[in-house]
N, C-alpha and C positions, 0 to 999 in steps of 0.2 A: 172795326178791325182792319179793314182794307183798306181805307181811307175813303178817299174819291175813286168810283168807280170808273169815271169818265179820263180821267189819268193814269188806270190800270192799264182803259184801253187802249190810250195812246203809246202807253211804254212798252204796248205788248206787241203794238202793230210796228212800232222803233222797231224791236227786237228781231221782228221775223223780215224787215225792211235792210237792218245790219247784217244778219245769215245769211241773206242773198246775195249780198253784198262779198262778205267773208268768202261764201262758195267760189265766186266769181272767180275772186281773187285768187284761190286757192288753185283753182282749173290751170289758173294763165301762168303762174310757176313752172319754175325747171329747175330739179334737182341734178346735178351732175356728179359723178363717184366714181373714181378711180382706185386701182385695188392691185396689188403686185409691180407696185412700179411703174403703175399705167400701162400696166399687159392687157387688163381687162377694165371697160367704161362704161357704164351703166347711167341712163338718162334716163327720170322718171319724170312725168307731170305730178301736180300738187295734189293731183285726186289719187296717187300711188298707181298708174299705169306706165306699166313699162315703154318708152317713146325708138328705144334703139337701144343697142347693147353691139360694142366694137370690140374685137380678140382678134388679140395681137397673134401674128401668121406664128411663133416659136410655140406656141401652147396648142396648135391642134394636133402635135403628136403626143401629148403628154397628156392624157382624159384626165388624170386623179389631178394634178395641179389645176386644170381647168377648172372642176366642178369646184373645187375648194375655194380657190380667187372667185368664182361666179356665184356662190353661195355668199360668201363675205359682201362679197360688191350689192350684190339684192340685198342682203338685211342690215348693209350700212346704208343703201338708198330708201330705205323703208322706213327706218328710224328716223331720218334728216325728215320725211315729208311729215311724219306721226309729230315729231319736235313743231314742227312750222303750223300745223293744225292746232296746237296746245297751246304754241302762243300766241296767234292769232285769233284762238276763243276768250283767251284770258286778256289780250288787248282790248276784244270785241265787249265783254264786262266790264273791265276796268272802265272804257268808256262810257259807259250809263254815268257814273258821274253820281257813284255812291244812294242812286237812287231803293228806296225802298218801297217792297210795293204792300209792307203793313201795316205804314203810315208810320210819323215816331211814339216813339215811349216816353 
């Protein structure tokens, strides 16, 4: 049913060999997102932590456009790193190279 066990193991130890890999990768990223014009700049790393956030001097009078640009700015940087996680898992499989680990049929 599984094939070769001894090539389960190797593809599994591949695998978790690749995800640290992937992580690495992902840590050492930099999202950058600008929101209103580049009033507001929002810098995340690839793990989705926020690294800096720059606002611009005409919005600290204005609270409601702030939050709204600084709301937009966070869930358009959050989406860009969930994006780069998703194709970077699905790169990370595509590259097994079609392997199966129930042997063929």
């Amino acid at each position: 049913m599984f094939g070769n066990l001894g090539d389960m193991g190797k593809m599994l130890e591949g695998m978790q060999e690749n995800a640290g890999k992937l992580q690495s990768e992902l840590e050492s990223k930099i999202f950058n997102v600008k929101c209103g014009g580049g009033l507001i700049e929002v810098i995340m790393n690839g793990k989705g932590e926020v690294i800096d956030i720059n606002i611009d001097d005409s919005l600290l009078s204005d609270k409601d456009s702030l939050q709204i640009l600084l709301i937009g700015a966070l869930n358009d940087a959050n989406k860009m790193v969930e994006a780069n996680r998703q194709s970077s898992a699905m790169g990370m499989l595509g590259g097994m190279g079609g392997m199966n680990p129930f042997g063929s049929k």
